[in-house]
C-alpha positions in Angstrom: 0.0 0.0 0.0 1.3 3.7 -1.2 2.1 5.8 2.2 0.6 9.1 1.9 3.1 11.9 1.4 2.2 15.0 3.4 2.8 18.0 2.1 4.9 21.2 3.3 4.2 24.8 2.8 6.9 26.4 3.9 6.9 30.9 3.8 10.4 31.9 2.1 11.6 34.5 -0.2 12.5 33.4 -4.2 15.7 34.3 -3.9 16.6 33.0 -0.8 15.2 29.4 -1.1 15.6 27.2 2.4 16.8 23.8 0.1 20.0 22.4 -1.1 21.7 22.3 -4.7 19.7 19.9 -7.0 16.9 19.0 -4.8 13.6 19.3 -7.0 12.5 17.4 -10.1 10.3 20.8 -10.7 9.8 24.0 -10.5 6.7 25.9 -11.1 6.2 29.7 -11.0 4.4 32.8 -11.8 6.4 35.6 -11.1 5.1 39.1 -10.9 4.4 40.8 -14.2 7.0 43.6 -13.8 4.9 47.2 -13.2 1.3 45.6 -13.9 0.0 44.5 -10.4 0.5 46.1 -7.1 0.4 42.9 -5.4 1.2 44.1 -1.8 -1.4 46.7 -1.9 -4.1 44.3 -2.7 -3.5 42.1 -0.4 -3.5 44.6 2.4 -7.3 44.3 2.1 -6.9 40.4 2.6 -4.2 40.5 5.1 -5.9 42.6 7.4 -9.0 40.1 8.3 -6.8 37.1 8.0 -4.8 38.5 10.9 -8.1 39.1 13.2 -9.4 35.3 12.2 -6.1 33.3 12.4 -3.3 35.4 13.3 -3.1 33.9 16.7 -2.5 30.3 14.8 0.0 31.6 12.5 1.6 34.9 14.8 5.3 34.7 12.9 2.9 35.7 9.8 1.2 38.3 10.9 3.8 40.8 12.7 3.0 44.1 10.8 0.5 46.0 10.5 0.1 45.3 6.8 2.0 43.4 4.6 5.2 43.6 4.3 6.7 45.8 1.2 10.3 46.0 1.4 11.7 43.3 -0.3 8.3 42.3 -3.1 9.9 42.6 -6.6 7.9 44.9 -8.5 8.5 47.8 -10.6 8.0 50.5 -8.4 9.6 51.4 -5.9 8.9 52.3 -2.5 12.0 53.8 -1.5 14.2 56.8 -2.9 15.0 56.6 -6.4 11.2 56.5 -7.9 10.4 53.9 -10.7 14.2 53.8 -12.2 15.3 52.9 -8.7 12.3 50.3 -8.6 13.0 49.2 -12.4 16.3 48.3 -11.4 15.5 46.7 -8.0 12.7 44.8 -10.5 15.7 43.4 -12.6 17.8 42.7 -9.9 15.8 40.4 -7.8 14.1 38.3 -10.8 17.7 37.6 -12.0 18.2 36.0 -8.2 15.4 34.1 -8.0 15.3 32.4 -11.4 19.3 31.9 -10.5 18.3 30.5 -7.3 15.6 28.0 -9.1 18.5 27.1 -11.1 20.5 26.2 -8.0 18.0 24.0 -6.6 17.0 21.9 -9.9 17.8 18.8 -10.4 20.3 18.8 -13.8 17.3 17.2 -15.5 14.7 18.8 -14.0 11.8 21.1 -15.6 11.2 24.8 -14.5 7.7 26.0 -15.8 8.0 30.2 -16.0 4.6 31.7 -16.3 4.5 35.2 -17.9 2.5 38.0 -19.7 3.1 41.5 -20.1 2.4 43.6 -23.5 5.9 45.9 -23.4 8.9 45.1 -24.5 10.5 46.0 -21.6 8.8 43.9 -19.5 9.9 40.8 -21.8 13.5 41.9 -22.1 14.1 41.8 -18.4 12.4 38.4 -17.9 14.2 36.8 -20.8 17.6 38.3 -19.7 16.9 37.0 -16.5 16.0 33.7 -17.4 19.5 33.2 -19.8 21.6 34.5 -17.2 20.2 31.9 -14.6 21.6 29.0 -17.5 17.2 28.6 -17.8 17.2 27.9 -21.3 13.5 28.2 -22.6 13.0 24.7 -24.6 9.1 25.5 -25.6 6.4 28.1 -24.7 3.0 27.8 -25.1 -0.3 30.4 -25.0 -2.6 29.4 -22.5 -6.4 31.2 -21.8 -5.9 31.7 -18.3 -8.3 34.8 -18.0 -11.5 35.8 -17.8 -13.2 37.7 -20.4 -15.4 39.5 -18.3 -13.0 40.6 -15.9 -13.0 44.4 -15.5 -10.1 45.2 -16.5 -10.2 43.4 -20.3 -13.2 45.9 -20.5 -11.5 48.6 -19.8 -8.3 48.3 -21.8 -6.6 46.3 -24.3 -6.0 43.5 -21.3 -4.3 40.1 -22.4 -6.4 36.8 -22.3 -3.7 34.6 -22.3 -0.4 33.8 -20.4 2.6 32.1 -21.8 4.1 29.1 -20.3 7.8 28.6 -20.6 9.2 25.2 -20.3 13.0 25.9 -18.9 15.8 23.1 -18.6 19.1 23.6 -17.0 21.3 24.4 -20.0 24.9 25.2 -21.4 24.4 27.6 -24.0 25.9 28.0 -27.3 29.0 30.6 -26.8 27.7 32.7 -30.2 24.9 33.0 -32.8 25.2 35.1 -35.9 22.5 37.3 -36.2 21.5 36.6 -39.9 21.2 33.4 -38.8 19.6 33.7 -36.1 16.8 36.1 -37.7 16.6 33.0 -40.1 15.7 30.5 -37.8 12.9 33.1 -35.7 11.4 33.8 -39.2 11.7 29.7 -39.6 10.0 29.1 -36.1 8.0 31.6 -35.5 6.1 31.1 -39.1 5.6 27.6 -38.4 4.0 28.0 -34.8 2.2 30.9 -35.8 0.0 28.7 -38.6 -0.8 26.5 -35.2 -1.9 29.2 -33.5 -3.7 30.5 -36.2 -6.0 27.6 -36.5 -6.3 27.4 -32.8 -8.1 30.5 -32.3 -5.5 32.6 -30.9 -5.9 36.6 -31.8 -4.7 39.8 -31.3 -2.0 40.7 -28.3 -2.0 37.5 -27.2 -1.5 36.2 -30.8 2.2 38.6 -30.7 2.9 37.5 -26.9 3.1 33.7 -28.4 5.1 34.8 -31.1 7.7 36.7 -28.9 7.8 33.0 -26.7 8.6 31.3 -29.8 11.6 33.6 -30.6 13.2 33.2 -27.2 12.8 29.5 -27.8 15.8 30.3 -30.8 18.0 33.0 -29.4 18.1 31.9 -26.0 20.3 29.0 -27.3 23.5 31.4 -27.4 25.2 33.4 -24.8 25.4 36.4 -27.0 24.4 37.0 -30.9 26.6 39.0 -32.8 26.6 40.3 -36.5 29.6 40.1 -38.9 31.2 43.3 -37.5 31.3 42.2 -34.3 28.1 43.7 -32.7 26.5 42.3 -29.9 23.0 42.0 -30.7 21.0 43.3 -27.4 17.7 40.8 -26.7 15.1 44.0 -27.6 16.7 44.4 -30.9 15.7 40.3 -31.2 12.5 41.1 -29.7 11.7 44.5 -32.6 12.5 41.8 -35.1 10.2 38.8 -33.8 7.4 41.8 -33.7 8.0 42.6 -37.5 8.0 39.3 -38.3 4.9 38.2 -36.1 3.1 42.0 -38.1 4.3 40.9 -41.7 2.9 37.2 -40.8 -0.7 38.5 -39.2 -1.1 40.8 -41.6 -1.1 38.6 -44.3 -3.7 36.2 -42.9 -6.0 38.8 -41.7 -6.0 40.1 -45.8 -5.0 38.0 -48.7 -1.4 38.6 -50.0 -2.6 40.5 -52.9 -4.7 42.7 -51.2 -1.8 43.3 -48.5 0.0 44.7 -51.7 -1.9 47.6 -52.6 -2.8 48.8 -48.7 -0.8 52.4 -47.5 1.3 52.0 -44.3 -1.4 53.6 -42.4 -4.2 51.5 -43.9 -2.0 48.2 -42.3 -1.4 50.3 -39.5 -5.4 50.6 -38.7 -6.1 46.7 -40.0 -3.3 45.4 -37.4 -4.4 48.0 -34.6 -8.0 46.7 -34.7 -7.8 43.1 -34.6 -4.7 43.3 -31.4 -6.6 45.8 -29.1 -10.1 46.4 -31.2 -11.1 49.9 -29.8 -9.2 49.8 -26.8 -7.0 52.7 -26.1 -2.8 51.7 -25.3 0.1 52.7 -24.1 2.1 54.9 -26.6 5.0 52.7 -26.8 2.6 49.8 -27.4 0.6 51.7 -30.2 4.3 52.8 -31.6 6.2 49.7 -32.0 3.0 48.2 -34.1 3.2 51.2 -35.9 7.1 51.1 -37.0 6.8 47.1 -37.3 4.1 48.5 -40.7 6.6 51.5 -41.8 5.0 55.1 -39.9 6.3 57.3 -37.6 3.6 58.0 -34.8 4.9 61.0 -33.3 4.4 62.3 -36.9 1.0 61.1 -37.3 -0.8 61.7 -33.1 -3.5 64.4 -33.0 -3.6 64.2 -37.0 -6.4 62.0 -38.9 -7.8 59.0 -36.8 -4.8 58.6 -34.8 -5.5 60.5 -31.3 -3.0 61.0 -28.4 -4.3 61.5 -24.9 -1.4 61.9 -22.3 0.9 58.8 -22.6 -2.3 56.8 -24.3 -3.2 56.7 -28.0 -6.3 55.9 -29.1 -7.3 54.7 -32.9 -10.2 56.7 -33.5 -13.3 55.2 -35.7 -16.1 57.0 -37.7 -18.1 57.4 -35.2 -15.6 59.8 -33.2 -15.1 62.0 -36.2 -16.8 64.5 -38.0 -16.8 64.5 -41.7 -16.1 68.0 -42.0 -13.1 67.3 -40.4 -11.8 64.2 -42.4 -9.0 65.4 -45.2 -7.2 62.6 -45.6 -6.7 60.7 -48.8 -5.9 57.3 -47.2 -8.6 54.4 -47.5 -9.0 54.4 -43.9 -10.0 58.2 -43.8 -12.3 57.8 -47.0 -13.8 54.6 -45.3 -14.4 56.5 -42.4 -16.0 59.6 -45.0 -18.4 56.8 -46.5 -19.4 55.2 -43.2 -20.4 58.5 -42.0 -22.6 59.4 -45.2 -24.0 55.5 -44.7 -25.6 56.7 -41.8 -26.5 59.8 -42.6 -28.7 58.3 -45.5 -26.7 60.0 -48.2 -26.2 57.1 -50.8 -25.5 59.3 -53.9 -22.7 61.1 -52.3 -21.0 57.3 -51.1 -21.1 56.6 -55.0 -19.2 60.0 -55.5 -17.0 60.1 -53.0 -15.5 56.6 -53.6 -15.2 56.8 -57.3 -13.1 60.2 -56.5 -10.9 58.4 -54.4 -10.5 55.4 -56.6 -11.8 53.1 -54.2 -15.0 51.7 -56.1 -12.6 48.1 -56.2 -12.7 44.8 -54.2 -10.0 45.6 -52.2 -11.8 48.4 -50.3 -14.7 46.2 -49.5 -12.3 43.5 -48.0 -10.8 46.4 -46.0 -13.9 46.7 -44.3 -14.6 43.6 -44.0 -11.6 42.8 -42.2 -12.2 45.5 -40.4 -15.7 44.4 -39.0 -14.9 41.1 -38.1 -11.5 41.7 -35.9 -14.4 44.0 -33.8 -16.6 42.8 -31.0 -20.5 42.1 -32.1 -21.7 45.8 -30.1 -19.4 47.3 -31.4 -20.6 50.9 -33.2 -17.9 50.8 -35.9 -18.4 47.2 -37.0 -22.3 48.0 -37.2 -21.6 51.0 -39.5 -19.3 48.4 -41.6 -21.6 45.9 -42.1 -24.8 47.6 -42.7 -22.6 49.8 -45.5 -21.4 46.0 -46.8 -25.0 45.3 -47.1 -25.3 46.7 -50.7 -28.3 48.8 -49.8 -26.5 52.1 -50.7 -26.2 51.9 -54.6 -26.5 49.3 -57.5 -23.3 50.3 -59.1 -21.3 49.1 -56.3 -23.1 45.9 -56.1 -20.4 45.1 -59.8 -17.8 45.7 -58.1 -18.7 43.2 -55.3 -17.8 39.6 -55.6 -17.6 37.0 -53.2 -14.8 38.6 -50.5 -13.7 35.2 -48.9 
């Protein structure tokens, strides 16, 4: 008969851990998301009841008034210094307790990493951390661990989905050449992404799984050089993995042909809308979509459909403009002209303004189209869309519209 193993809880810090050198077969974490969570703070509401109900069981617990703050590794920072000195502290800390994992895995022992955070930033310190601890990422996968309803994916472009890292104990390779490295992210990344693809797995947290896969590659070597001799830092890997993950979606979302003829601020507004739909983001999040299609968005804020507010930008649709105002000449802003007129019941002047602009073709419908179906059912501007794709407006542009997909 089995004997029943009882198990231990025991209260440590990560990167002091109470066990000798290779004494797990696993380990599994979920460390915190860099600056997204003030976990401390929130559990002040907890902590303070579970000390009047069981704090005389567990006393050693419960010493403080609240919880305590000095030593969680966060992003911000409670001391002097303000968020660089917190950033730093951030960096510091995760690199000891993924090196202190390391210490206490077995040499053929699994550590499972579980991570999500949209910035770059965020990623670069967690894989640097993870490579300098010899955790050598050997597969990553997306998984739906949130809930759709939650407040907070109502209220911003929140991720559903958080990646799993399976990490082995590791020697690296001593160099990878960056051309040949790009190579093999392009290779892996393509091939994963068609997975994904069919699986159901859109918008941010589609780019998230991509940027998994490309550790999976680089995080081979100790350092990636070009053929001068450059170290190759891991956000320069990471700008590339985003291009290739932006050239990749863009394509399914539109037929190659189509993907041709589209201006850079025409992808720009495809890719925006199907990763964070109508969502407003942070500017560096909104800006490193926008280089991955060609634009500069510090030239293009506060002009068109592209809004700034503070350190947010916000993609504006037709129904936050007024067609007075719209003087652009890309498809987007003529898309936006006609969707207005739609609903003001002005068909003749939809006719007019799209054979002016050269859009009375297939390739504008499949636009919209696109368009429509990365947005959520209620939403205003995918109603707009699809009652203008009902053909009511004029016969002439029934000619022009064959089967999209």
């Amino acid at each position: 008969m089995k004997k029943h193993v009882i198990p231990k809880v025991v209260q440590a810090s990560a990167t002091e851990l109470p066990y000798p050198d290779n004494y797990f077969d696993a380990v599994f974490t979920d460390p915190p998301y860099y600056d997204n969570v003030p976990y401390s703070y929130l559990s002040d509401f907890f902590y303070v009841w579970l000390k009047r109900s069981i704090g005389d069981l567990y006393p050693e617990l419960f010493t403080t008034p609240l919880t305590p703050k000095s030593k969680e590794i966060v992003a911000y920072s409670h001391k002097e210094g303000g968020f660089e000195a917190g950033k730093k502290y951030f960096e510091e800390m995760l690199k000891k307790a993924f090196k202190e994992i390391s210490r206490v895995l077995k040499p053929n022992g699994i550590a499972t990493i579980v991570y999500t955070h949209k910035s770059t930033s965020g990623w670069e310190t967690l894989v640097n951390s993870l490579l300098e601890s010899n955790l050598i990422p050997m597969a990553s996968w997306p998984i739906e661990t949130e809930m759709k309803a939650r407040l907070r994916a109502k209220r911003s472009a929140a991720l559903a989905s958080s990646i799993y890292f399976v990490c082995k104990k590791a020697k690296r390779k001593e160099t990878g050449w960056h051309s040949q490295v790009k190579e093999e992210i392009r290779k892996r990344v393509y091939e994963k992404l068609d997975e994904l693809w069919q699986e159901g797995i859109t918008g941010a947290d589609f780019f998230i799984a991509g940027i998994g896969l490309a550790i999976e590659v680089f995080g081979k070597y100790e350092k990636v050089i070009d053929y001068k001799g450059r170290v190759i830092e891991t956000v320069e890997l990471l700008d590339y993995t985003r291009r290739v993950i932006t050239e990749y979606a863009i394509k399914r979302i539109l037929h190659e042909e189509v993907v041709a003829e589209l201006s850079p601020l025409t992808r720009f507004y495809v890719l925006y809308r199907w990763t964070f739909g109508e969502h407003k983001v942070h500017f560096d999040e909104a800006r490193k979509i926008a280089q991955s299609v060609g634009i500069d968005l510090t030239k293009e804020w506060n002009r068109g459909f592209i809004h700034k507010e503070k350190e947010l930008i916000k993609v504006l649709g037709p129904q936050d403009r007024k067609i007075e105002e719209i003087r652009g000449e890309d498809m987007i802003d003529v898309m936006h002209k006609v969707l207005i007129l739609w609903k003001l019941g002005k068909r003749d002047e939809i006719t007019k303004t799209l054979e002016e602009a050269g859009m009375m073709k297939e390739t504008f419908f499949k636009v919209a189209q696109a368009i429509a179906s990365s947005l959520p059912d209620d939403s205003k501007e995918r109603k707009l869309i699809e009652g203008f794709l009902s053909g009511k407006f004029d016969s002439r542009r029934r000619s022009v519209q064959t089967k999209l997909f």
